[in-house]
N, CA, C and O atoms as CSV, one atom per row, in Angstrom:
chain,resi,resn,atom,element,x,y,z
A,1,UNK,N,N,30.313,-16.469,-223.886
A,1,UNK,CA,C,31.185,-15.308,-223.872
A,1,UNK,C,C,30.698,-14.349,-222.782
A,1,UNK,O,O,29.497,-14.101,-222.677
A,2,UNK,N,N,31.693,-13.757,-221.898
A,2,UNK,CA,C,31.473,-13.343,-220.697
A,2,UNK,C,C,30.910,-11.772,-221.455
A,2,UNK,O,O,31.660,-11.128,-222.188
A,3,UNK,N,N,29.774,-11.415,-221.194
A,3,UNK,CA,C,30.034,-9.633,-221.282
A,3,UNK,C,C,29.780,-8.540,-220.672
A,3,UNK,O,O,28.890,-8.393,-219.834
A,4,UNK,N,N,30.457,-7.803,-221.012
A,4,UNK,CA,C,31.208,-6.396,-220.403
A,4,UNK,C,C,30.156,-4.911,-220.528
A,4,UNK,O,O,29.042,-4.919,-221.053
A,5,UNK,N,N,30.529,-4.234,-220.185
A,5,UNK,CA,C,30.414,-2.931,-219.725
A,5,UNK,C,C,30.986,-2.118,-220.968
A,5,UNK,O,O,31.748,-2.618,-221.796
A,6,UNK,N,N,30.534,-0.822,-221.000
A,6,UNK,CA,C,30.870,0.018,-221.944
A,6,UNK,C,C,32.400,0.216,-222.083
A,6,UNK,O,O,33.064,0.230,-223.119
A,7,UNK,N,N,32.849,0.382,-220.664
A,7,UNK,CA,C,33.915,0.632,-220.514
A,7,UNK,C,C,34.917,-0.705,-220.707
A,7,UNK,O,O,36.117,-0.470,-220.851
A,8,UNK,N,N,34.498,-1.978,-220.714
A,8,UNK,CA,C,35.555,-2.991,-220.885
A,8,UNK,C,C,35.330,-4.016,-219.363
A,8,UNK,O,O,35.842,-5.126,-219.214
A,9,UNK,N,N,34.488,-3.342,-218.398
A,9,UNK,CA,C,34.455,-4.443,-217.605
A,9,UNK,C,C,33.872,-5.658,-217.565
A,9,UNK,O,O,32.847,-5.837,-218.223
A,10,UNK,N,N,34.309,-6.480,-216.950
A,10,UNK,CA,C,32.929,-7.732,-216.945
A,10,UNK,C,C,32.119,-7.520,-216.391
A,10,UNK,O,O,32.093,-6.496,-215.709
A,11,UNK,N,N,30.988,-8.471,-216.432
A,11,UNK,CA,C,29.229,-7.956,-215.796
A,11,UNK,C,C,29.241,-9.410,-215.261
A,11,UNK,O,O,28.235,-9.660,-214.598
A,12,UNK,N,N,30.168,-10.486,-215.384
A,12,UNK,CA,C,29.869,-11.556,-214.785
A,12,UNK,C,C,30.479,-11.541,-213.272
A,12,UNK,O,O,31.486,-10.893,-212.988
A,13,UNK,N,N,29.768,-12.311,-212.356
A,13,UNK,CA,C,30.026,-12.623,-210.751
A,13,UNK,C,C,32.199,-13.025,-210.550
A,13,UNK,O,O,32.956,-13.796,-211.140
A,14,UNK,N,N,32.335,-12.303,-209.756
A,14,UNK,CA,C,33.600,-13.130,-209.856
A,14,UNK,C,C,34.034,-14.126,-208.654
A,14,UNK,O,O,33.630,-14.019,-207.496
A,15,UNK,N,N,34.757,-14.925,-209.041
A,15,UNK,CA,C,35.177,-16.392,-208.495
A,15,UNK,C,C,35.823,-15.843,-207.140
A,15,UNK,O,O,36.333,-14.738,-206.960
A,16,UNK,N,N,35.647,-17.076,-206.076
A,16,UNK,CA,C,36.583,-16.886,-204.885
A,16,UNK,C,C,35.802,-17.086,-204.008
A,16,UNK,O,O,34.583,-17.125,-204.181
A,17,UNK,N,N,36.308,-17.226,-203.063
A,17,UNK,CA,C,35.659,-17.779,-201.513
A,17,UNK,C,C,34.567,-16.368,-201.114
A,17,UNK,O,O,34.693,-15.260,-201.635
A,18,UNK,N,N,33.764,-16.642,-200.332
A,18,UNK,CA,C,32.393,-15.840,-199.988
A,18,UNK,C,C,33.751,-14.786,-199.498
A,18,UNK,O,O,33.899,-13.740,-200.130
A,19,UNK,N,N,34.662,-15.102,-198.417
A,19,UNK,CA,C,35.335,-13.792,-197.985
A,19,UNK,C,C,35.821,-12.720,-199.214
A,19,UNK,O,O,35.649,-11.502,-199.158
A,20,UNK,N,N,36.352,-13.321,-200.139
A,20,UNK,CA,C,37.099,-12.612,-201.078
A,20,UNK,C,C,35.772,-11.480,-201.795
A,20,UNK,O,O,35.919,-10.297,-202.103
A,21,UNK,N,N,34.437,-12.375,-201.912
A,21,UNK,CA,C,33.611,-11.777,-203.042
A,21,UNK,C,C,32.850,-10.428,-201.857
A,21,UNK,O,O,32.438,-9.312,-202.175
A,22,UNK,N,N,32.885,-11.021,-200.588
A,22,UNK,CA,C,32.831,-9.852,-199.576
A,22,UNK,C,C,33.032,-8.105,-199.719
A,22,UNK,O,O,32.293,-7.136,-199.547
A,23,UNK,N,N,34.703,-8.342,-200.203
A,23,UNK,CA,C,35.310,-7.076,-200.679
A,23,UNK,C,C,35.166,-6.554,-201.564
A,23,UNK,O,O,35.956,-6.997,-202.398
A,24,UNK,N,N,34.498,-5.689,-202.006
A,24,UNK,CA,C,33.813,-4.723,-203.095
A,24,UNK,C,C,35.291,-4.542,-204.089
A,24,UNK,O,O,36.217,-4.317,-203.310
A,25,UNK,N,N,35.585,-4.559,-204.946
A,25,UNK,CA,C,36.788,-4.101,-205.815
A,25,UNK,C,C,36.060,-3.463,-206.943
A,25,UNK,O,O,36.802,-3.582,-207.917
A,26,UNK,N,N,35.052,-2.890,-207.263
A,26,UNK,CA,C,34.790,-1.565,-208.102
A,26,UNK,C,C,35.900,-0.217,-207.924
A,26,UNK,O,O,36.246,0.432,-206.937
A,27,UNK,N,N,36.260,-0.150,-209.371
A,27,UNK,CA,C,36.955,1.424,-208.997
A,27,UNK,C,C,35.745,2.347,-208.451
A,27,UNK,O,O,34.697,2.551,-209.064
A,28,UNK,N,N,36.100,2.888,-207.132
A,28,UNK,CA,C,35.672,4.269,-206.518
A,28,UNK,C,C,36.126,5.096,-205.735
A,28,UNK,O,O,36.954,4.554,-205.002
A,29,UNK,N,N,35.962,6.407,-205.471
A,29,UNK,CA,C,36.559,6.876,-204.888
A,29,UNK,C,C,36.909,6.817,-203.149
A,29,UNK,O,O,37.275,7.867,-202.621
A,30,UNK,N,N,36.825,5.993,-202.594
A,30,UNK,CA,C,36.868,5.352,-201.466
A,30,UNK,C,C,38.642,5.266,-201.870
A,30,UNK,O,O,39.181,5.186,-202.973
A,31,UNK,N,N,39.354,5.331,-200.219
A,31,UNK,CA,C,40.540,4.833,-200.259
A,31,UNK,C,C,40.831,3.124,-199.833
A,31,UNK,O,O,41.330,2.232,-200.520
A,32,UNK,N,N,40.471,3.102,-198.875
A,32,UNK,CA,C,40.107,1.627,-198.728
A,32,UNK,C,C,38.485,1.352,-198.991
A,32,UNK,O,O,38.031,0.211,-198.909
A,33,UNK,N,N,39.416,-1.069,-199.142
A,33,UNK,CA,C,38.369,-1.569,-199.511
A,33,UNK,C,C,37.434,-1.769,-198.254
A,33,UNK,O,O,37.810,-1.588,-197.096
A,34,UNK,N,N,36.150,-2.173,-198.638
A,34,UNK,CA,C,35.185,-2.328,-197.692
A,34,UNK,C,C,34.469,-3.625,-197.818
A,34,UNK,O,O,34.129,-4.141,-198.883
A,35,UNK,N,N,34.258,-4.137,-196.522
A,35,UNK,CA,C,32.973,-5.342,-196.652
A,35,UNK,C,C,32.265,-4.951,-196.425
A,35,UNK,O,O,31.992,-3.865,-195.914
A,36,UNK,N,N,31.344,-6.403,-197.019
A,36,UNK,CA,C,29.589,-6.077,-196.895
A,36,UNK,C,C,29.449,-6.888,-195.457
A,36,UNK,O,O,29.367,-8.116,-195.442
A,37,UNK,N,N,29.432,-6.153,-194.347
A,37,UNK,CA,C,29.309,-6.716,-193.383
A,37,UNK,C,C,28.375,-6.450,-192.754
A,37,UNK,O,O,28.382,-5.243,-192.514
A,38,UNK,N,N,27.415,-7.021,-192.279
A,38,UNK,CA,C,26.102,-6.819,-191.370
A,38,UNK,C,C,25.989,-6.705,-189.888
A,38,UNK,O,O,25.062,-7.221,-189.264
A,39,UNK,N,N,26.901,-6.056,-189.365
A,39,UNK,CA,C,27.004,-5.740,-187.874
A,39,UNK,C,C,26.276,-4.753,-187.321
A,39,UNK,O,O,26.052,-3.722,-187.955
A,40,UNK,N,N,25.644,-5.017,-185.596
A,40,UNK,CA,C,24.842,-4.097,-185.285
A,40,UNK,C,C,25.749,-3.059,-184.816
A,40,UNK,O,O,26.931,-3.227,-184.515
A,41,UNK,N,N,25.100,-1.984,-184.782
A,41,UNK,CA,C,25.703,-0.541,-184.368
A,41,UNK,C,C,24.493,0.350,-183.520
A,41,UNK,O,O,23.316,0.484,-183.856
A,42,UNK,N,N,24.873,0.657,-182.855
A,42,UNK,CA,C,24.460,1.441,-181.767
A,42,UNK,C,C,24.943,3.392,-182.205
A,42,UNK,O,O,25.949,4.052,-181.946
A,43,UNK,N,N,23.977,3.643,-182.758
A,43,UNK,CA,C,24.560,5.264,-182.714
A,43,UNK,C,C,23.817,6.183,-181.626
A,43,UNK,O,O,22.765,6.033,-181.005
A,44,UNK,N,N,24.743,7.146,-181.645
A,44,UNK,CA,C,24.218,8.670,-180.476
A,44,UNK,C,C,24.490,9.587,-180.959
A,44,UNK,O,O,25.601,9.840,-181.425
A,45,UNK,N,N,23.497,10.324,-180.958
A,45,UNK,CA,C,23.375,11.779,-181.950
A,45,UNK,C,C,23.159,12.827,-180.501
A,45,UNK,O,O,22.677,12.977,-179.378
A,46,UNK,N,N,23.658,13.159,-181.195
A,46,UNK,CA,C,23.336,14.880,-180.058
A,46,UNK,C,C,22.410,15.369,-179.817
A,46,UNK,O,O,22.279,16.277,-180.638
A,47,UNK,N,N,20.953,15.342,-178.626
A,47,UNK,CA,C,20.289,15.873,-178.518
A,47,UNK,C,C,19.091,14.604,-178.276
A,47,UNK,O,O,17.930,14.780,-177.905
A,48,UNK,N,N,19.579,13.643,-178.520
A,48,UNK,CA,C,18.918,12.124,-178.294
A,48,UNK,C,C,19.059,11.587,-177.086
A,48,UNK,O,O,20.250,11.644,-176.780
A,49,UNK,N,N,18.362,11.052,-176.183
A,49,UNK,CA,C,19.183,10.403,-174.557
A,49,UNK,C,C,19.551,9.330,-174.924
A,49,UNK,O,O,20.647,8.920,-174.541
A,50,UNK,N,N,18.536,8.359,-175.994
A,50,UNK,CA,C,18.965,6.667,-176.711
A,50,UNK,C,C,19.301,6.658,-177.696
A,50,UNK,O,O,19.009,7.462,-178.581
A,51,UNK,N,N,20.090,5.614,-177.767
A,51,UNK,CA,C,20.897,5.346,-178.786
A,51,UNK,C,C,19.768,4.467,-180.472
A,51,UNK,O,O,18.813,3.700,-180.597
A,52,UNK,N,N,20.540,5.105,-181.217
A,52,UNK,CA,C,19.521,4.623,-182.795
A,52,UNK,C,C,20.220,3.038,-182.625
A,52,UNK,O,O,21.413,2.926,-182.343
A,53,UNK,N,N,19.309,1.807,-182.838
A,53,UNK,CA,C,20.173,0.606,-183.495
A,53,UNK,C,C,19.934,0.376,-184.787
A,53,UNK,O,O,18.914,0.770,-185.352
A,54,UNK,N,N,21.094,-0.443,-185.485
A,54,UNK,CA,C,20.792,-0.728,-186.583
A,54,UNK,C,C,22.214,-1.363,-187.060
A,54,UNK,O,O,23.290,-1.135,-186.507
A,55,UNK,N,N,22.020,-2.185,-188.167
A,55,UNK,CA,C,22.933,-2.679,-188.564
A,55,UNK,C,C,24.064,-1.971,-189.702
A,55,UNK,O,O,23.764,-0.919,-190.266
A,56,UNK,N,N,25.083,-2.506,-189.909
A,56,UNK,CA,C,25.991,-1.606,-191.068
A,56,UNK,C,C,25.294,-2.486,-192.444
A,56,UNK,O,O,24.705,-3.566,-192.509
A,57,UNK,N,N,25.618,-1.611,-193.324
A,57,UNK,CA,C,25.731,-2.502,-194.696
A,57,UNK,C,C,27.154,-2.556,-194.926
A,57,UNK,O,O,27.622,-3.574,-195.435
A,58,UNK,N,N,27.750,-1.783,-194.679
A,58,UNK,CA,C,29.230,-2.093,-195.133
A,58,UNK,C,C,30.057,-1.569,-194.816
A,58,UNK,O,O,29.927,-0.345,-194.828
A,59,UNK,N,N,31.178,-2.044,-194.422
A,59,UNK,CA,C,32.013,-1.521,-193.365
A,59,UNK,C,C,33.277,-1.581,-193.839
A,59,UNK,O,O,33.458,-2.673,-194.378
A,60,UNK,N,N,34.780,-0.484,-193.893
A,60,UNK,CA,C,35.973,-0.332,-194.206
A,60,UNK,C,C,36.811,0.038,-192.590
A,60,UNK,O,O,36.400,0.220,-191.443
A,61,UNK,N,N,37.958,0.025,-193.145
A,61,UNK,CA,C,38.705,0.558,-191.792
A,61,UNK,C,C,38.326,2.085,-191.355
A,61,UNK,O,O,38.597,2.562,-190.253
A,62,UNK,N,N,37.584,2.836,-192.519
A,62,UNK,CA,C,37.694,4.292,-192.607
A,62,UNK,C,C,36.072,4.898,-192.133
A,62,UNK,O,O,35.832,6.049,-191.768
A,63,UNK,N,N,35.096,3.781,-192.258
A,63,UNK,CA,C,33.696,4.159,-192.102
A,63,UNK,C,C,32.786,2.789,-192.810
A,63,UNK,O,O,33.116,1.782,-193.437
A,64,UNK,N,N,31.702,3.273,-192.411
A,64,UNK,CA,C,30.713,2.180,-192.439
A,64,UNK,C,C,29.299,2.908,-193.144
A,64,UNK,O,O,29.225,4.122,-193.335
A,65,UNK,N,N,28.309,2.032,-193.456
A,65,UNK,CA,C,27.717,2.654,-194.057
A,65,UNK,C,C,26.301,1.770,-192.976
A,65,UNK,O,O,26.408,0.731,-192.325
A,66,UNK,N,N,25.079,2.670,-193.144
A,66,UNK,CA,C,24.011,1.991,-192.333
A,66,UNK,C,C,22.551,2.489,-192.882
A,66,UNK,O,O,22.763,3.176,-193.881
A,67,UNK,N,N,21.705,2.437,-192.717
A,67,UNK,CA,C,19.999,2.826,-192.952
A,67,UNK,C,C,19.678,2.805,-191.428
A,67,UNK,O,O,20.028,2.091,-190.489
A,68,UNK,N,N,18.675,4.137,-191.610
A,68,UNK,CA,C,18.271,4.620,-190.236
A,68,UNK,C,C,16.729,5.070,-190.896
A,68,UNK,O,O,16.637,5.447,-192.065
A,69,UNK,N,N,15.733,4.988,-190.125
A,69,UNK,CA,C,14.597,5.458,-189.908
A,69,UNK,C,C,13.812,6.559,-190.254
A,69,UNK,O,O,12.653,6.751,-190.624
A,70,UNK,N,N,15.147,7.446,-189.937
A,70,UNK,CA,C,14.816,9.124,-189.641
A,70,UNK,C,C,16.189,9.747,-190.452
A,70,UNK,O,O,17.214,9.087,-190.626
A,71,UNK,N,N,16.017,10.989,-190.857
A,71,UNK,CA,C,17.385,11.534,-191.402
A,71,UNK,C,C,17.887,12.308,-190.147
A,71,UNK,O,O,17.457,12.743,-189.079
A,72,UNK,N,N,19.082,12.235,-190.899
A,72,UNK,CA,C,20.304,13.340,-189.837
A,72,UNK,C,C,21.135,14.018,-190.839
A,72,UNK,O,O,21.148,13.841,-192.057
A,73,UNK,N,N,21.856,14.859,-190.091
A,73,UNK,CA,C,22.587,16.224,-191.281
A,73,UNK,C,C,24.013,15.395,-191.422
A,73,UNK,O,O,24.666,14.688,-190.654
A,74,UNK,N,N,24.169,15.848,-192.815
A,74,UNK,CA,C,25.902,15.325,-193.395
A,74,UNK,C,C,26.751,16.359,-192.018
A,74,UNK,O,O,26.167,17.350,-191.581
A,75,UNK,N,N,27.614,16.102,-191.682
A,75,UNK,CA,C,28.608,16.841,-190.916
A,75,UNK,C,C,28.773,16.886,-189.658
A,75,UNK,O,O,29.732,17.348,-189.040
A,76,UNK,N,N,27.228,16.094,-189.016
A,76,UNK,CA,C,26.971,15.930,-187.869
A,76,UNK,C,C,27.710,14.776,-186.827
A,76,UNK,O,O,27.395,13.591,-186.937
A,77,UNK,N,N,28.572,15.159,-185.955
A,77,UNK,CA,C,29.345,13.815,-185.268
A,77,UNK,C,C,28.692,13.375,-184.442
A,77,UNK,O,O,27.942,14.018,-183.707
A,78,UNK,N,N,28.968,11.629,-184.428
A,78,UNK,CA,C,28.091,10.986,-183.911
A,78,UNK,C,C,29.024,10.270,-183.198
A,78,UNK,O,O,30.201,10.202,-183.550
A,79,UNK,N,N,28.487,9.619,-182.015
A,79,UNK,CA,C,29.002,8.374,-181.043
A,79,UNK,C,C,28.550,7.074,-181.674
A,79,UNK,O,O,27.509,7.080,-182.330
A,80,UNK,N,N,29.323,5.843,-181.512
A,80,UNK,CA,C,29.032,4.922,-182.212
A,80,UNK,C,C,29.484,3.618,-181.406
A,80,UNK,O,O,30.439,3.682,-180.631
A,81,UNK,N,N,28.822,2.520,-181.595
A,81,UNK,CA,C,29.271,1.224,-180.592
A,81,UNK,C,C,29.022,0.139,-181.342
A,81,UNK,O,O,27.957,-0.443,-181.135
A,82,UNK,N,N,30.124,-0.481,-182.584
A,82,UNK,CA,C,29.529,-1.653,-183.535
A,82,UNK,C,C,29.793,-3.030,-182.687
A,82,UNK,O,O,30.909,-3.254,-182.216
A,83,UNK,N,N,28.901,-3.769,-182.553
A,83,UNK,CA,C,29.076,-5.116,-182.052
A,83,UNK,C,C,29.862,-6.103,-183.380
A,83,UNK,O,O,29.504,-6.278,-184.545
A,84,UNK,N,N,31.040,-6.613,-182.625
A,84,UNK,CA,C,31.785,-7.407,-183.063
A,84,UNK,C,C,32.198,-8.656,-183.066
A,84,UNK,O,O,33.321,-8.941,-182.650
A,85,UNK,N,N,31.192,-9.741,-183.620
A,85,UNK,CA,C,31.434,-10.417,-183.697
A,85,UNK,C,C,32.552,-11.376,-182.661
A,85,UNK,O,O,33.713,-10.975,-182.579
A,86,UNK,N,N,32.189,-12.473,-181.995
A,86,UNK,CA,C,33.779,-13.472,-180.708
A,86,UNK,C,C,33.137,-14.800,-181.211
A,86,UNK,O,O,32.304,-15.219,-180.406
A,87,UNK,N,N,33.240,-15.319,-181.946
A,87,UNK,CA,C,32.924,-16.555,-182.632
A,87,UNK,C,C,34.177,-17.643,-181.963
A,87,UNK,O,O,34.078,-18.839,-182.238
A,88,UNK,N,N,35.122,-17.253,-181.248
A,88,UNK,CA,C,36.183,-17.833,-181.062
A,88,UNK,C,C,36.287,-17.572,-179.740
A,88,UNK,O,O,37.294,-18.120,-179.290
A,89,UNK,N,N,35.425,-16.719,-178.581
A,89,UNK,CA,C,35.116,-16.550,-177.564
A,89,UNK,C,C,35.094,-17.819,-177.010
A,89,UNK,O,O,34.679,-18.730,-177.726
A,90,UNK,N,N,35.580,-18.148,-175.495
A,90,UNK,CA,C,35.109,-19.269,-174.556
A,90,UNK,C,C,34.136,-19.044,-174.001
A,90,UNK,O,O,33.393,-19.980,-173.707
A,91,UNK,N,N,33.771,-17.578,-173.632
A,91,UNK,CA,C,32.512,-17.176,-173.322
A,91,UNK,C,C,31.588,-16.846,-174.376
A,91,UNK,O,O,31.630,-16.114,-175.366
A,92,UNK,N,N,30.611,-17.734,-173.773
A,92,UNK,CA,C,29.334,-17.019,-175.437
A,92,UNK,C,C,28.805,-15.707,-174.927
A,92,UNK,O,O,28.609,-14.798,-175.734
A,93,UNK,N,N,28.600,-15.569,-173.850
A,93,UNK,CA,C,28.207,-13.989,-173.206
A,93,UNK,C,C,28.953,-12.880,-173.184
A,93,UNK,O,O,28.639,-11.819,-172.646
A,94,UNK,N,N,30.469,-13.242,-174.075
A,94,UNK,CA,C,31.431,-11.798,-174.047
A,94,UNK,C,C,30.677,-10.875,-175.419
A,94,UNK,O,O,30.163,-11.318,-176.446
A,95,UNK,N,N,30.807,-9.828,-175.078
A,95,UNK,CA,C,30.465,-9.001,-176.239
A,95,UNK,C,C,31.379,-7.774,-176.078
A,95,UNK,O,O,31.280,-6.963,-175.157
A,96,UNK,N,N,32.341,-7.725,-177.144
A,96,UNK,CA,C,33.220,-6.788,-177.739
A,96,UNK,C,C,32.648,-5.748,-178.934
A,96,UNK,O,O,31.978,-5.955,-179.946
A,97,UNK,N,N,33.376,-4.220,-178.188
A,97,UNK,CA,C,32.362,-3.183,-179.305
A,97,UNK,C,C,33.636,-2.657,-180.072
A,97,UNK,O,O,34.744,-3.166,-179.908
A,98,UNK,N,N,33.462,-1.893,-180.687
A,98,UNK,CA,C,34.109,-1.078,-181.790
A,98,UNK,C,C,33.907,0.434,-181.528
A,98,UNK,O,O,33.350,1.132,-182.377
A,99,UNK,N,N,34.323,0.907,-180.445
A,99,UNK,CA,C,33.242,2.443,-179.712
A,99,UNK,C,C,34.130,3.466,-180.531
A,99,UNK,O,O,35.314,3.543,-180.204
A,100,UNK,N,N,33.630,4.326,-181.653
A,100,UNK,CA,C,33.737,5.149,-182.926
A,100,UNK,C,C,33.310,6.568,-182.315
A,100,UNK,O,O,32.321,6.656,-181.587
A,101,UNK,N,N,34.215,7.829,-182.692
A,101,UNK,CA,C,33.739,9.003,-182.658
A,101,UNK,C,C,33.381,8.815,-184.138
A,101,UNK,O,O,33.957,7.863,-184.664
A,102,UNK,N,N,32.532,9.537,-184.940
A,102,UNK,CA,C,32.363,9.290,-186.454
A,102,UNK,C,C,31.612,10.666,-186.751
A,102,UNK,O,O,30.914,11.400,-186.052
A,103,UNK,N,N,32.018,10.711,-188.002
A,103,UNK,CA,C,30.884,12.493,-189.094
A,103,UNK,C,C,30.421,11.380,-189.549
A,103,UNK,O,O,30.931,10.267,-189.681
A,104,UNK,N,N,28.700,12.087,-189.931
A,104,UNK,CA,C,28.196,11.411,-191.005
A,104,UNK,C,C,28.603,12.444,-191.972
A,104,UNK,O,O,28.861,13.603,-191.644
A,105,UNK,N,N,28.662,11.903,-193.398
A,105,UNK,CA,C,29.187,12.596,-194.315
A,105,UNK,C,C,28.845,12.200,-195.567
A,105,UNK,O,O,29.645,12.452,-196.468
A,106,UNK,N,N,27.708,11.567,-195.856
A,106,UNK,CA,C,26.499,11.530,-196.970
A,106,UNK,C,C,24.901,10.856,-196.598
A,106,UNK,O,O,24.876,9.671,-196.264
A,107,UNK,N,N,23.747,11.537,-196.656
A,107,UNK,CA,C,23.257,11.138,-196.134
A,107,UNK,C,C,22.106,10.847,-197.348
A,107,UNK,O,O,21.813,11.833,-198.023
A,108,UNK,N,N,21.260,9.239,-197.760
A,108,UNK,CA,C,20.478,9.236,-199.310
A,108,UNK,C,C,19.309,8.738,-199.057
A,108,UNK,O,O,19.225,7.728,-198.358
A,109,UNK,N,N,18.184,9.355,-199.580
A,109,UNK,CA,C,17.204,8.589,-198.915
A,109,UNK,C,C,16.833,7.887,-200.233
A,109,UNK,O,O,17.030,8.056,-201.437
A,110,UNK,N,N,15.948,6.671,-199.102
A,110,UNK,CA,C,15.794,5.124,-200.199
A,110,UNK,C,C,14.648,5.213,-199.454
A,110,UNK,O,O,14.400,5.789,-198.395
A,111,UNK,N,N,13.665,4.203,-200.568
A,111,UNK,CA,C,12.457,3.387,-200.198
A,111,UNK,C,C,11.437,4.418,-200.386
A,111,UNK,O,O,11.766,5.475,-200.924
A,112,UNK,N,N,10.372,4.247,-200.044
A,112,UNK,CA,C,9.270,5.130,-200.675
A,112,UNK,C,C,8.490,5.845,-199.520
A,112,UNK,O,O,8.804,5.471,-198.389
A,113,UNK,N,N,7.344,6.991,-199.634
A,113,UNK,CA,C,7.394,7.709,-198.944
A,113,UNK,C,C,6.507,7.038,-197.511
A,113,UNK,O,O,6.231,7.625,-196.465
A,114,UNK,N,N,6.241,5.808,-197.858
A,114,UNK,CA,C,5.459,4.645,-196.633
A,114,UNK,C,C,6.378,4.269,-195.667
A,114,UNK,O,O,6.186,4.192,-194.453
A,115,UNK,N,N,7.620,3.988,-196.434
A,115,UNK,CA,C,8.938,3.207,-196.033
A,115,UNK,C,C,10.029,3.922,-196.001
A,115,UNK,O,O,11.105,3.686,-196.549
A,116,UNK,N,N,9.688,4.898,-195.273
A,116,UNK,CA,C,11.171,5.976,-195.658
A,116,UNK,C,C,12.265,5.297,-194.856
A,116,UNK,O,O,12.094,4.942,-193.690
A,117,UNK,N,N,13.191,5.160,-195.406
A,117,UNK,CA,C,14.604,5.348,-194.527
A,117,UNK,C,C,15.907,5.507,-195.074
A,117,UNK,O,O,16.200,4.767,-196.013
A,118,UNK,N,N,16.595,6.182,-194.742
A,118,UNK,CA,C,17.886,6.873,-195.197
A,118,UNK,C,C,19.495,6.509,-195.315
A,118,UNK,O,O,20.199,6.549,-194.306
A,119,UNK,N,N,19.934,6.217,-196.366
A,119,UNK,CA,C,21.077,5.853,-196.052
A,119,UNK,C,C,22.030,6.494,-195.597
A,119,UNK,O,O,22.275,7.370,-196.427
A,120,UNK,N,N,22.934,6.592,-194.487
A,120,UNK,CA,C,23.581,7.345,-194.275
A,120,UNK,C,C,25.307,6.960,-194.062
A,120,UNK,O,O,25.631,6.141,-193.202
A,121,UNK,N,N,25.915,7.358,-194.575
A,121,UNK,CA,C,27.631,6.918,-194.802
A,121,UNK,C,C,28.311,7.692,-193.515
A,121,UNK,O,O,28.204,8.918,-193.497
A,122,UNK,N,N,29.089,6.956,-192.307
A,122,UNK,CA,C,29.924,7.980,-191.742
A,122,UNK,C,C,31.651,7.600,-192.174
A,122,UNK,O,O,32.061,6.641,-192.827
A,123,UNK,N,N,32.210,8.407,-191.725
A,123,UNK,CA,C,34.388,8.490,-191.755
A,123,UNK,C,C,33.819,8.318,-189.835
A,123,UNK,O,O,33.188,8.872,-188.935
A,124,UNK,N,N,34.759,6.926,-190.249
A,124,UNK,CA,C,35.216,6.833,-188.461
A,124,UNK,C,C,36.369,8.020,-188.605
A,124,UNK,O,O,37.078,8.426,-189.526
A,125,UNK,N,N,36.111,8.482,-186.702
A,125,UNK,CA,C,37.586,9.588,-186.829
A,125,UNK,C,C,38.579,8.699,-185.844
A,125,UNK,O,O,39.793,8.854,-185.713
A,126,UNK,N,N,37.743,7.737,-185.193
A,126,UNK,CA,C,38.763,7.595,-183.380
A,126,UNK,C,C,37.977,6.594,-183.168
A,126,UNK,O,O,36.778,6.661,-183.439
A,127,UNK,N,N,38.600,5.413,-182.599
A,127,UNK,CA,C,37.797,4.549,-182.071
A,127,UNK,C,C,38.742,3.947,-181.311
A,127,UNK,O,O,39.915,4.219,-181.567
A,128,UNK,N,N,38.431,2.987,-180.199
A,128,UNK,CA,C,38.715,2.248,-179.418
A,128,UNK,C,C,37.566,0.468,-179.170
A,128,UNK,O,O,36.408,0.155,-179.446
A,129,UNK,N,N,38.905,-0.323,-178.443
A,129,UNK,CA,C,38.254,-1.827,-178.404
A,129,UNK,C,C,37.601,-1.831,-177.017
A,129,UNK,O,O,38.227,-1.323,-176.087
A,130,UNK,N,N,36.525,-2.306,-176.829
A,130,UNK,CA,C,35.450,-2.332,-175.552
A,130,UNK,C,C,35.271,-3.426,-175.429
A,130,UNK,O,O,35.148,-4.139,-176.425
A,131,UNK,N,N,35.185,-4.007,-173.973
A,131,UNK,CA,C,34.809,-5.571,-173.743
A,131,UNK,C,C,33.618,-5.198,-172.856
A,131,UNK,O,O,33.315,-4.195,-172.209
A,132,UNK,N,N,33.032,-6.453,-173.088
A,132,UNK,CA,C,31.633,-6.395,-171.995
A,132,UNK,C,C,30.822,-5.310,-171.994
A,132,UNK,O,O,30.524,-4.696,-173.018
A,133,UNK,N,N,30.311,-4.940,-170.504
A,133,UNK,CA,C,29.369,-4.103,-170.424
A,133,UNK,C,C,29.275,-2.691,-170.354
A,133,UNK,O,O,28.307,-1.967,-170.122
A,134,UNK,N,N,31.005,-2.316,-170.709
A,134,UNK,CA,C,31.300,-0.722,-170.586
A,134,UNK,C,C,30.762,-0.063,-171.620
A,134,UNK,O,O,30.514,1.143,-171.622
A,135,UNK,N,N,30.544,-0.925,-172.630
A,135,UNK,CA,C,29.938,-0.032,-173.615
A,135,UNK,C,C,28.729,0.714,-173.929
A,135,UNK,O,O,28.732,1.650,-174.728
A,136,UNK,N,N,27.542,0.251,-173.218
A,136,UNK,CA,C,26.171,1.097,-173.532
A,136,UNK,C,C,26.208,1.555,-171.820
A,136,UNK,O,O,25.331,2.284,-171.356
């Protein structure tokens, strides 16, 4: 017997192809759904000359979520460059970005005080598709 949650949900894994189980379907307050997608991202903060790297944990049409090193302030807009995946490329050397104006707009710290690093959530506001080397 499968069991549930206080509220009536199940607690068991649900069925479907790795893409489907990808998409988070918890009620939350998020408008869109999001994957757990592991793409690198390139951010630029104001007052930095280089760019932070790091990967997303999870990514929607609306924002992405990532762990960074160091904290930064909720409200603060950032420049952004997610590498996107060309698995279907003829060239293996093309690299297509995702170049994001973005707010961060929650920022949580995880891990302990050896291992600090911070989760931080941005709202894409504007983005555009980048090929090749225009992007960094």
């Amino acid at each position: 017997m499968p069991s549930t949650t206080a509220l009536g949900r199940s607690t068991e894994p649900a069925n479907g192809s790795a893409f489907d189980q990808a998409w988070s379907t918890s009620t939350e307050r998020r408008k869109t759904p999001r994957a757990s997608l592991h793409w690198t991202v390139h951010l630029t903060f104001s007052g930095f000359t280089h760019p932070f790297h790091t990967k997303t944990r999870d990514i929607s049409r609306d924002g992405f979520y990532c762990l960074l090193n160091q904290p930064v302030t909720p409200g603060e807009r950032i420049k952004c460059d997610i590498v996107l995946p060309t698995h279907n490329s003829v060239d293996t050397g093309e690299v297509v970005y995702l170049r994001c104006r973005a707010q961060v707009v929650r920022v949580e710290k995880s891990g302990d005080e050896t291992d600090a690093e911070f989760g931080v959530a941005c709202r894409i506001e504007d983005y555009c598709v980048v090929h090749g080397n225009e992007a960094l």
